[in-house]
C-alpha positions in Angstrom: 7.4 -11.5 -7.5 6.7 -15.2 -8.1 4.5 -14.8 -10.6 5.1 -11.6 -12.4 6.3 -12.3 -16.3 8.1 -9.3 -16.5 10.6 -10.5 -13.1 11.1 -13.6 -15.0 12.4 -11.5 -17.7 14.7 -10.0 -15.6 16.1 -13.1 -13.7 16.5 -15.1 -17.0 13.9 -17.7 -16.3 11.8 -16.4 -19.1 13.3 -15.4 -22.6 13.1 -11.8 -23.9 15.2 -10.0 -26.5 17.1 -7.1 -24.3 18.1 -4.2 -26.5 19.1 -2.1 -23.4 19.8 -2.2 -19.6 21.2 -0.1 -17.1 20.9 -0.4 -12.9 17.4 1.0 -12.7 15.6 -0.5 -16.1 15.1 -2.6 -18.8 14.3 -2.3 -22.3 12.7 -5.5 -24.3 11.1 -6.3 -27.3 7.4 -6.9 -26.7 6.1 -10.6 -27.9 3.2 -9.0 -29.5 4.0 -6.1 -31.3 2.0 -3.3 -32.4 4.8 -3.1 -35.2 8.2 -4.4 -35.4 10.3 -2.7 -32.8 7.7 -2.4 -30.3 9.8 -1.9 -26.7 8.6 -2.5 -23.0 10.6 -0.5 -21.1 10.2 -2.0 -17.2 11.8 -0.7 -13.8 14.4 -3.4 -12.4 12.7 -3.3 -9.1 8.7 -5.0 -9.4 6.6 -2.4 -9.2 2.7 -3.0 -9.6 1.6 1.3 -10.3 3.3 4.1 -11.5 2.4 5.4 -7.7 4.6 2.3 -6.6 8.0 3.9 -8.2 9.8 7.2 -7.0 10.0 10.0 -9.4 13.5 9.4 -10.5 12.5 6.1 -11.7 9.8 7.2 -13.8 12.1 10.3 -15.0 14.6 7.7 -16.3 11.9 5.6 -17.8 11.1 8.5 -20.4 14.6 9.6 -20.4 15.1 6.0 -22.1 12.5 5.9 -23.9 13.6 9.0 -25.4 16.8 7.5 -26.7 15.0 4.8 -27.7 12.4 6.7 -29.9 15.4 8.1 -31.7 16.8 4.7 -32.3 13.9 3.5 -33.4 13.6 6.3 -36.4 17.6 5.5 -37.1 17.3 1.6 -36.9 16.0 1.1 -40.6 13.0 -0.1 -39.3 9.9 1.7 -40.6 9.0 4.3 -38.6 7.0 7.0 -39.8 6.3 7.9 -35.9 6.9 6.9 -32.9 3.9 6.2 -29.9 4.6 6.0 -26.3 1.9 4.2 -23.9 1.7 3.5 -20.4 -1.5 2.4 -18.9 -1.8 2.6 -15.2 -4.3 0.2 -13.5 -7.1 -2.3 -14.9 -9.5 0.4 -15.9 -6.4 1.7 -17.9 -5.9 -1.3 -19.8 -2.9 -2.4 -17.8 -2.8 -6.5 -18.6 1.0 -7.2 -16.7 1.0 -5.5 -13.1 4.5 -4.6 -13.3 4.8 -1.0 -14.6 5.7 -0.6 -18.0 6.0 1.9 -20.8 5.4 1.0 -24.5 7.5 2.6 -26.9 6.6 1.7 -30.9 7.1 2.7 -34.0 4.0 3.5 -36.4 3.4 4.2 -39.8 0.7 5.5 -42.4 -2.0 2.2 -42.5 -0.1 0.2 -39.9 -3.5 -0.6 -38.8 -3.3 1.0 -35.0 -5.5 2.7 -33.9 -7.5 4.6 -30.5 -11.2 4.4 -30.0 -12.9 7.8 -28.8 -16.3 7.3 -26.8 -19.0 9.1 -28.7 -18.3 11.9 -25.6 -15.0 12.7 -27.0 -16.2 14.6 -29.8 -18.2 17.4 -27.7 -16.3 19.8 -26.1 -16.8 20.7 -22.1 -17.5 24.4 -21.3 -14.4 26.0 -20.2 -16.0 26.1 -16.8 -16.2 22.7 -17.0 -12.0 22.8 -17.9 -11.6 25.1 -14.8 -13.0 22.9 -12.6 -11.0 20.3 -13.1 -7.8 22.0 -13.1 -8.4 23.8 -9.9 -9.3 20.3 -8.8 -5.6 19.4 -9.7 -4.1 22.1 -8.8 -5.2 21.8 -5.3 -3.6 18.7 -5.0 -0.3 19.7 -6.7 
């Protein structure tokens, strides 16, 4: 891709800070951490969705970021926790269009944090629940 960030990365034309690589992904520190030690872990082949990669490649994604996690609470770094994000798609709050899964560490007051919708806090009927998962189990 011309004019994906995360290709220049990978081809050198842009600068990052590589803490791992293999033949199917790369791991980078992000340029605007969360906290110090916050990773992008990207597929080595541009890849817009999640949709857009095979299952293997998404398997080995978390499969790094699990060794990652773990070197993140050995590194010295503070790490009280670790959180692992990916968004999918605009409405997910996916920025870069190249797939990517955040891995950072977190800490009591690092300042972090979600925001629920009002929603959130009232519980659906378990009808409600059923619903959807027959929904997804259908297409399963």
């Amino acid at each position: 891709m011309h004019d994906c960030v995360f290709c220049a990365i990978l081809n050198g034309s842009v600068p990052s800070s590589i803490v791992y690589r293999d033949d199917q992904c790369t791991a980078f520190l992000d340029i605007q951490p969360v906290n110090p030690g916050h990773l992008l872990i990207i597929p080595n082949q541009h890849a817009a969705y999640l949709a857009d990669i095979d299952a293997e490649t998404a398997a080995h994604l978390f499969r790094v970021a699990y060794r990652l996690a773990a070197a993140l609470r050995q590194s010295g770094l503070r790490c009280e926790g670790v959180n692992m994000f990916l968004a999918d798609g605009e409405a997910a709050m996916q920025e870069i269009f190249h797939v990517h899964l955040h891995v950072f560490p977190r800490y009591q007051g690092d300042g972090f944090a979600l925001t629920f919708s009002p929603n959130y806090f009232t519980k659906p009927p378990r009808s409600a629940l059923e619903t959807v998962a027959t929904q997804l189990r259908a297409v399963l």
